[in-house]
KETOR-893385 format. One line per 3 residues: number of its first residue (from 0); their letters; for each residue x, y, z of C-alpha. Coordinates in pm, 1 decimal, always signed. Example, Ala and Ser with C-alpha at 12.3 -4.5 7.8 and 13.67 -1.06 7.14 Angstrom:
# residues 2
0> AS> +1230.0/-450.0/+780.0 ~ +1367.0/-106.0/+714.0
This chain:
# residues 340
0> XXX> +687.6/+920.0/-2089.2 ~ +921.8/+576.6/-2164.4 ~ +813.7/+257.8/-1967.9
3> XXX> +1212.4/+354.7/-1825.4 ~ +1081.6/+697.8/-1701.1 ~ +794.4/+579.1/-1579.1
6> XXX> +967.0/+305.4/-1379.0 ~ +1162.8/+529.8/-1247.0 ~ +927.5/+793.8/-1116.6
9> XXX> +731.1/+522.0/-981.2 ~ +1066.6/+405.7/-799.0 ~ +1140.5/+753.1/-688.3
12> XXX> +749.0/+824.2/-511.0 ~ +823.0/+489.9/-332.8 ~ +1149.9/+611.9/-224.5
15> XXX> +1039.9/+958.8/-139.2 ~ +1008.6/+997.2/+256.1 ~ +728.9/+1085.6/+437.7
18> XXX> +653.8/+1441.0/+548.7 ~ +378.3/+1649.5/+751.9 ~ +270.3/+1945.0/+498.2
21> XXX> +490.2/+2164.6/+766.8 ~ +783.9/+1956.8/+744.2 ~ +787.3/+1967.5/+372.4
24> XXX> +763.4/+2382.9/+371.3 ~ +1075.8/+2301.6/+648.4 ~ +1261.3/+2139.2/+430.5
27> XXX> +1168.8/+2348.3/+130.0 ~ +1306.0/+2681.8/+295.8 ~ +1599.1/+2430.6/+432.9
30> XXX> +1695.2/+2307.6/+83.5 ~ +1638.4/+2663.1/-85.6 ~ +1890.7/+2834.6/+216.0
33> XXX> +2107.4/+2579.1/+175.4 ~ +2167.4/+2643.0/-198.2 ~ +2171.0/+3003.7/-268.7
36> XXX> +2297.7/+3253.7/-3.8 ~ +2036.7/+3519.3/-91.3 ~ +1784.8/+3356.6/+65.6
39> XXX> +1652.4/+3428.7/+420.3 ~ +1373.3/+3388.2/+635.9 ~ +1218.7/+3660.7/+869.3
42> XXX> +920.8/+3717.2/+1090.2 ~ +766.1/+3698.4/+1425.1 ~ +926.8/+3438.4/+1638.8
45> XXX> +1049.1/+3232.0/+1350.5 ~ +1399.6/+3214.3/+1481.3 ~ +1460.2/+3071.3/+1818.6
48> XXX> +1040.5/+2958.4/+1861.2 ~ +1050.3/+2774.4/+1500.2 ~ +740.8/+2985.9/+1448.5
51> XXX> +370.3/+2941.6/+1611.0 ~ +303.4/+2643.5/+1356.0 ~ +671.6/+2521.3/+1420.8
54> XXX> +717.8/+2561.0/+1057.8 ~ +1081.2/+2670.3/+1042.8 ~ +1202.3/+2523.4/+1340.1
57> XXX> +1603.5/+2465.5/+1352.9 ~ +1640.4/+2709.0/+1027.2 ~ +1818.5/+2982.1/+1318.5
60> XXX> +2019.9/+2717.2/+1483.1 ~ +2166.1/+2558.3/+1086.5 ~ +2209.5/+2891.9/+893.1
63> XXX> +2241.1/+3168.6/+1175.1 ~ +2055.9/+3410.8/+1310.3 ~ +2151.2/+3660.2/+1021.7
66> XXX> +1927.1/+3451.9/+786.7 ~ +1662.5/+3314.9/+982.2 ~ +1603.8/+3600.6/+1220.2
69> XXX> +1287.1/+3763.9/+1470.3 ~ +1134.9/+4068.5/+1311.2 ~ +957.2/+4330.6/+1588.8
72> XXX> +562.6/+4278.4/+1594.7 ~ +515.7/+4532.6/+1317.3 ~ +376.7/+4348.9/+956.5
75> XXX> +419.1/+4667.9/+739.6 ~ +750.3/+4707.3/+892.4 ~ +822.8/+4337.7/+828.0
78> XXX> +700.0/+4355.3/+431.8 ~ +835.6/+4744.3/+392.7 ~ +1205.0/+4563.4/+477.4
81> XXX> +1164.2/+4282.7/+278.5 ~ +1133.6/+4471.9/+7.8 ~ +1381.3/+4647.1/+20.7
84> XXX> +1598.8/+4367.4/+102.5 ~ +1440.1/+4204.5/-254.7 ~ +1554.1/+4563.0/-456.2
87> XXX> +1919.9/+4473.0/-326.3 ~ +1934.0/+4169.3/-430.5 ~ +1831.1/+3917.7/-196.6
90> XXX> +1547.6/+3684.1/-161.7 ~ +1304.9/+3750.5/+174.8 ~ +1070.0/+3513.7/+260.8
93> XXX> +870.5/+3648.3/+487.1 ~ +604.4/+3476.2/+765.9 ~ +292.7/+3648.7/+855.3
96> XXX> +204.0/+3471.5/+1155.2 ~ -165.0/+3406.3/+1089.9 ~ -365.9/+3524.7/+792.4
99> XXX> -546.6/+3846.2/+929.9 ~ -263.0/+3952.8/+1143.2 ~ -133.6/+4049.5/+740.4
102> XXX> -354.9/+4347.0/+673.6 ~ -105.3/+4609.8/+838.7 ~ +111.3/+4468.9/+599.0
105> XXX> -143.4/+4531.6/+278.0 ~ -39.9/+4891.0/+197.8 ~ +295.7/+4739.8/+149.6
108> XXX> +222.2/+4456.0/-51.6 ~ -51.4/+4642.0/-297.3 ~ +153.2/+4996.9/-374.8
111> XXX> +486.3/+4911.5/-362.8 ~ +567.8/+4496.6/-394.5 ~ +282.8/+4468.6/-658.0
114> XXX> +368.7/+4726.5/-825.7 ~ +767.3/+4808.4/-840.6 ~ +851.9/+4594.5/-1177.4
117> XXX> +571.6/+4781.1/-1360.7 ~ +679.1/+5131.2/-1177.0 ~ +1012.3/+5070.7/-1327.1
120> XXX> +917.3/+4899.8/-1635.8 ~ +1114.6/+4604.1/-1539.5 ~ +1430.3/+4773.3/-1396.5
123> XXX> +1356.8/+4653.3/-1032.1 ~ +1209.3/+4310.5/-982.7 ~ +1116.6/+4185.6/-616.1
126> XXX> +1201.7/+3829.4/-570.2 ~ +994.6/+3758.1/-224.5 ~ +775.8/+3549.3/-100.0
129> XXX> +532.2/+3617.5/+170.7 ~ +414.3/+3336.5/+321.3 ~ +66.6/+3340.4/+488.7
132> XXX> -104.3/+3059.6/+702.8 ~ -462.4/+3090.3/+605.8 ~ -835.3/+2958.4/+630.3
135> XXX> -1019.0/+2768.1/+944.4 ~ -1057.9/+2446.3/+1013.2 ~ -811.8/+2446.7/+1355.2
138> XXX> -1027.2/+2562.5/+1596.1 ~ -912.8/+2969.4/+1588.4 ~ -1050.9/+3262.3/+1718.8
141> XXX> -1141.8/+3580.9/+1521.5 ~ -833.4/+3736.1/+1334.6 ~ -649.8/+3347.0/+1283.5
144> XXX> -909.9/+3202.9/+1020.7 ~ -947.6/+3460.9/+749.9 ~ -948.9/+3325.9/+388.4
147> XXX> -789.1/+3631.8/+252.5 ~ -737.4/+3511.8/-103.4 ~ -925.9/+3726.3/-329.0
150> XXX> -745.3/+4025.0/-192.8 ~ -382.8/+3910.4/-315.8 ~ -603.1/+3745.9/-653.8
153> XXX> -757.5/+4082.6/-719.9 ~ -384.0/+4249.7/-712.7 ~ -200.0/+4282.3/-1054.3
156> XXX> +164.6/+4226.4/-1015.8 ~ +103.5/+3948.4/-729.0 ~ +148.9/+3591.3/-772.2
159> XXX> -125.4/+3375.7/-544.6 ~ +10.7/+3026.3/-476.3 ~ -205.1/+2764.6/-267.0
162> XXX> -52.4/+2388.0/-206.9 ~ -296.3/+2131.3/-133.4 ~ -50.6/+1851.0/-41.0
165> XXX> +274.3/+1827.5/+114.0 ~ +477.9/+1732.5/-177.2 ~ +311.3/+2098.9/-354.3
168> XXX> +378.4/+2283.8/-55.2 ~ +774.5/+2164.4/-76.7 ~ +738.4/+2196.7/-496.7
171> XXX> +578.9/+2522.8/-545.9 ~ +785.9/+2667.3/-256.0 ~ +1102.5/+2612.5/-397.0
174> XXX> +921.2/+2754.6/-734.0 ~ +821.7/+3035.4/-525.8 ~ +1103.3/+3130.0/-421.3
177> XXX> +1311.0/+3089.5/-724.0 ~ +1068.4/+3303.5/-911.0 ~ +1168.5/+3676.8/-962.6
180> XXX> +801.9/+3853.3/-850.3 ~ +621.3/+3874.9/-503.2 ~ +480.0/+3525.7/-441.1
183> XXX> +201.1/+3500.0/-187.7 ~ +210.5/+3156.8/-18.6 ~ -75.1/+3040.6/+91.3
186> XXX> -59.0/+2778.8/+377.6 ~ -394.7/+2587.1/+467.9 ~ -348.6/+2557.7/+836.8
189> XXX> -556.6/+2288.4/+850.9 ~ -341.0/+2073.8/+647.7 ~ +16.5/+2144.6/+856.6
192> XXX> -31.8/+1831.7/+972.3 ~ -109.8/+1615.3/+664.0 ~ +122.1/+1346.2/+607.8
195> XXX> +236.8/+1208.8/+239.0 ~ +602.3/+1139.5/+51.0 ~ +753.9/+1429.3/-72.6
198> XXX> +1007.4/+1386.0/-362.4 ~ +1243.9/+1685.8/-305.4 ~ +1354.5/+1627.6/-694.9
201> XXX> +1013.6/+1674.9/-848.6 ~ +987.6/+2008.2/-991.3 ~ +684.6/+2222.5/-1001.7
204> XXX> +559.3/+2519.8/-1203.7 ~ +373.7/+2772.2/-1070.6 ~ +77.3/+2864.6/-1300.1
207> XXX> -26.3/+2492.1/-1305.7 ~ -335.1/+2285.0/-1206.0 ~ -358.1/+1924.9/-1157.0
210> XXX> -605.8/+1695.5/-1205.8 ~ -647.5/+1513.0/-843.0 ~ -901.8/+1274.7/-943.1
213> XXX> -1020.8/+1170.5/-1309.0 ~ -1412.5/+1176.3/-1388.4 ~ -1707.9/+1164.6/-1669.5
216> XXX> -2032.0/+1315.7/-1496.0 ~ -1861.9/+1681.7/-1290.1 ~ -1579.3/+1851.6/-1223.4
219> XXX> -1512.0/+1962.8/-877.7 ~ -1268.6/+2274.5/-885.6 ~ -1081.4/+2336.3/-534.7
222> XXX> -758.9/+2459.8/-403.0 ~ -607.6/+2453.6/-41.4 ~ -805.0/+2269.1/+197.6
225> XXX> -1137.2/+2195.8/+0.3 ~ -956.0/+1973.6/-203.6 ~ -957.2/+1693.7/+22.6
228> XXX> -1373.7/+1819.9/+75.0 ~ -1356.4/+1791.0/-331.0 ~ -1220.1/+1431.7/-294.8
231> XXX> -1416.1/+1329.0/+5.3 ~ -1717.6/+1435.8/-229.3 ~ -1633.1/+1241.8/-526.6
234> XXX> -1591.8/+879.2/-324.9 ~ -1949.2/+981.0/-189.2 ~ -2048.1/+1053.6/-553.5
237> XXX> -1904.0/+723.4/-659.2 ~ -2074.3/+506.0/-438.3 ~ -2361.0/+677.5/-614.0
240> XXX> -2317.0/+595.6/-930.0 ~ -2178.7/+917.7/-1020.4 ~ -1810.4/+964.1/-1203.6
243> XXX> -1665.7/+1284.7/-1018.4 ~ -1365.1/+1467.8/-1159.1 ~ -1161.1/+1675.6/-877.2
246> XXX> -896.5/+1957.3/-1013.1 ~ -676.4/+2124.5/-800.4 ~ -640.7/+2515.9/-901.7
249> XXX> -262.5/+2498.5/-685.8 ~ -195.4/+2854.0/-858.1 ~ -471.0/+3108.0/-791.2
252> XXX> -337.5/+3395.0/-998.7 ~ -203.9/+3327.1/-1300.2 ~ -529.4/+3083.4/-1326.8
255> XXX> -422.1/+2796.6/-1569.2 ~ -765.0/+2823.5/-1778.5 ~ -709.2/+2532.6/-1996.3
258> XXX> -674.4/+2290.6/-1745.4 ~ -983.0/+2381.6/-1571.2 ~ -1161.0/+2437.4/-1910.2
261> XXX> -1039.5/+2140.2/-2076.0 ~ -1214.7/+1943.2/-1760.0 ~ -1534.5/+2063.9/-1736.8
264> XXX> -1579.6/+2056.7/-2111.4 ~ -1529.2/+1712.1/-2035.0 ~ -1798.7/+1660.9/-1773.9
267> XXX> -2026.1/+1965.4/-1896.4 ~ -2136.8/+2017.4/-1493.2 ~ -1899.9/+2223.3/-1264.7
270> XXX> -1877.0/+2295.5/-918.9 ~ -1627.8/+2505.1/-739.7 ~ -1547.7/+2486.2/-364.5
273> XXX> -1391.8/+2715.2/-143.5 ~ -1412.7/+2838.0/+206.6 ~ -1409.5/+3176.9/+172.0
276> XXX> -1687.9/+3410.4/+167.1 ~ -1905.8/+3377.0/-209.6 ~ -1927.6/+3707.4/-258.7
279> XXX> -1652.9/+3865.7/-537.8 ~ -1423.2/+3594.0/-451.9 ~ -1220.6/+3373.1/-641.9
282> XXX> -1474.6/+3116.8/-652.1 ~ -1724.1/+3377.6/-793.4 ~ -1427.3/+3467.3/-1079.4
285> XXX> -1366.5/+3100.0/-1151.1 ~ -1731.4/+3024.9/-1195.1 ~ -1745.2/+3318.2/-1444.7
288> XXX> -1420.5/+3200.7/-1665.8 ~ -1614.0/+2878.2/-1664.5 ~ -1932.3/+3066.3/-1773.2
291> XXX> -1776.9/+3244.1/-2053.3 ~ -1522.4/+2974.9/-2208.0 ~ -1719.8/+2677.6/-2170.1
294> XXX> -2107.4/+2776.4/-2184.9 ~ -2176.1/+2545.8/-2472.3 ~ -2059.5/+2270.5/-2361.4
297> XXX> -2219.4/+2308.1/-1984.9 ~ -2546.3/+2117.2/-1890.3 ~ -2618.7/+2330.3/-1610.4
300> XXX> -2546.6/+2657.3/-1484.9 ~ -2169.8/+2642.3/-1251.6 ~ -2217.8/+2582.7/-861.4
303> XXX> -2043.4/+2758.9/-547.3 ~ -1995.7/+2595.1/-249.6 ~ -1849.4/+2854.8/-37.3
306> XXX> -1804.5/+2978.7/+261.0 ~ -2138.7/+3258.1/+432.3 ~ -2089.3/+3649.7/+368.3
309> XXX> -2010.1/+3654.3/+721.3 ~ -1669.6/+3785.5/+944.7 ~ -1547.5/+3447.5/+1052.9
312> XXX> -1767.9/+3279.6/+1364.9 ~ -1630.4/+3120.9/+1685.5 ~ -1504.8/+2765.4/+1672.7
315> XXX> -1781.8/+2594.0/+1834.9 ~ -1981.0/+2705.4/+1439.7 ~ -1684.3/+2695.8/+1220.3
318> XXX> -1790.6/+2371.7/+1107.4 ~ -2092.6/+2527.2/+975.2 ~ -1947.2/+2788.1/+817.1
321> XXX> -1689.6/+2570.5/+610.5 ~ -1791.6/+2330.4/+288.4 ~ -1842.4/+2015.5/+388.3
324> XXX> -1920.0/+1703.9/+164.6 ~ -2316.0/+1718.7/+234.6 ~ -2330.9/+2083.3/+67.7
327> XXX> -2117.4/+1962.3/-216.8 ~ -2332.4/+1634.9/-271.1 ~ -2615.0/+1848.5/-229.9
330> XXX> -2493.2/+2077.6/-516.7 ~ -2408.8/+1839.2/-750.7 ~ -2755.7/+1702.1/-758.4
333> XXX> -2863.2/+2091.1/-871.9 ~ -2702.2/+2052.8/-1196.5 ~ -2948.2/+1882.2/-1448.6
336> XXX> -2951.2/+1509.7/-1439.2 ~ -3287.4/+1489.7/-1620.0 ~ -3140.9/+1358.8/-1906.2
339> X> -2896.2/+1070.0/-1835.5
């Protein structure tokens, strides 16, 4: 980049306004319906409520209730037209309310949005996005926390998108949508109401980590939520006279390998952090990439810090359940320091 560019990109994140992580999806979904027709936005009482989360409030009242309309309470019915809507050349982008009230929904999104471009070896692409508020962290009963990641992850023919920050959730939205596959959207509900600029002219691609934080001793690995754990961590860790890298993963599946490679090769310790369950998650699949691609160059064997193996508690023990920065200090110090 010229000292010009730079100058100017520096000018531009001054410039850029502030937004809630909400607000930015908002405007996202705004700015995409605003230029190209073919997109709409459907779901349960995301017309005239603005959703539960208030996340596409006033789309109904600017574009019409033909493009930003209430579905019935019925998820596979919701996905099942969307789909269809997708094969005839429009672009859905569909709400599930809250991450768990999705699963109807599932048969849908596995057998037939998954798996319609390879069905038709490319004849029929779905451009859709399903958008899914997800994770803990607010306070929610059962069946409004779930961390349903690895599910989508573990589908071929999905792409798994996860913003950490509000300017990703307006950049990778407007990717999403553009993009001519099924996009699940992953929305950390806990961060709705996280506030940073947003430049609406910054592009994003999907299929792209970022390094959040640069660092010499570990690499934290995150995405959604834990990122902010992951950066919580590394001040901690700094104060301690450790240097703590923090990567955002942003795009869950495709996994960009050589930026999370490339970093802990750097470090040679790893930890991962995420709050869903450990077990055959995508925290257990990016610990084993790491394992296999960078065992040489690892001083100790890669960490989880994940959520239990449990169905999600109540609130009043959610905060047990969930990573916090004492069970990623305390996993850091695991990983061989014998021989600084």
């Amino acid at each position: 980049m010229s000292m010009i560019e730079h100058t100017r990109t520096e000018v531009a994140a001054q410039e850029a306004p502030v937004m809630t992580m909400a607000g930015a999806i908002n405007r996202a979904l705004a700015d995409a319906m605003e230029a190209d027709g073919s997109v709409l936005v459907m779901g349960e009482d995301v017309g005239k409520l603005g959703g539960v989360f208030r996340v596409t409030d006033g789309l109904a009242a600017r574009f019409g209730e033909h493009r930003c309309f209430d579905t019935p309470l019925a998820e596979s019915g919701i996905v099942g037209t969307a789909i269809g809507m997708a094969m005839n050349g429009l672009r859905p982008v569909v709400e599930m309310q809250f991450d768990a009230f999705a699963y109807p929904a599932f048969e849908q999104i596995v057998s037939h949005a998954a798996k319609m471009a390879n069905r038709t070896r490319g004849a029929i692409r779905l451009p859709m996005v399903i958008r899914i508020p997800f994770g803990g962290g607010i306070g929610g009963v059962e069946h409004h926390c779930d961390s349903s990641e690895a599910y989508y992850a573990h589908t071929p023919g999905l792409t798994v998108v996860c913003p950490a920050t509000p300017q990703d959730a307006y950049s990778l939205l407007r990717a999403a949508i553009e993009h001519p596959d099924p996009v699940i959207f992953l929305e950390p509900k806990k961060l709705y109401w996280s506030k940073a600029p947003v430049d609406v002219t910054a592009p994003a691609a999907i299929g792209h980590a970022r390094v959040a934080r640069p660092g010499a001793d570990v690499t934290l690995i995150a995405y959604g939520s834990s990122v902010g754990v992951a950066l919580d961590a590394a001040e901690v860790g700094e104060s301690e006279g450790r240097s703590v890298q923090v990567v955002d993963v942003r795009t869950l599946t495709p996994c960009d390998d050589e930026t999370l490679f490339t970093a802990v090769r750097s470090t040679g310790r790893a930890v991962v952090i995420a709050e869903a369950q450990g077990f055959a998650s995508v925290a257990s699949e990016l610990a084993a990439r790491i394992g296999e691609h960078c065992f040489e160059h690892l001083e100790a064997p890669v960490r989880r810090v994940t959520g239990f193996d449990i169905p999600y508690p109540s609130p009043k023990l959610e905060h047990f359940h969930l990573p916090d920065v004492d069970r990623v200090l305390d996993a850091i110090d695991t990983l061989n320091w014998e021989d600084r």
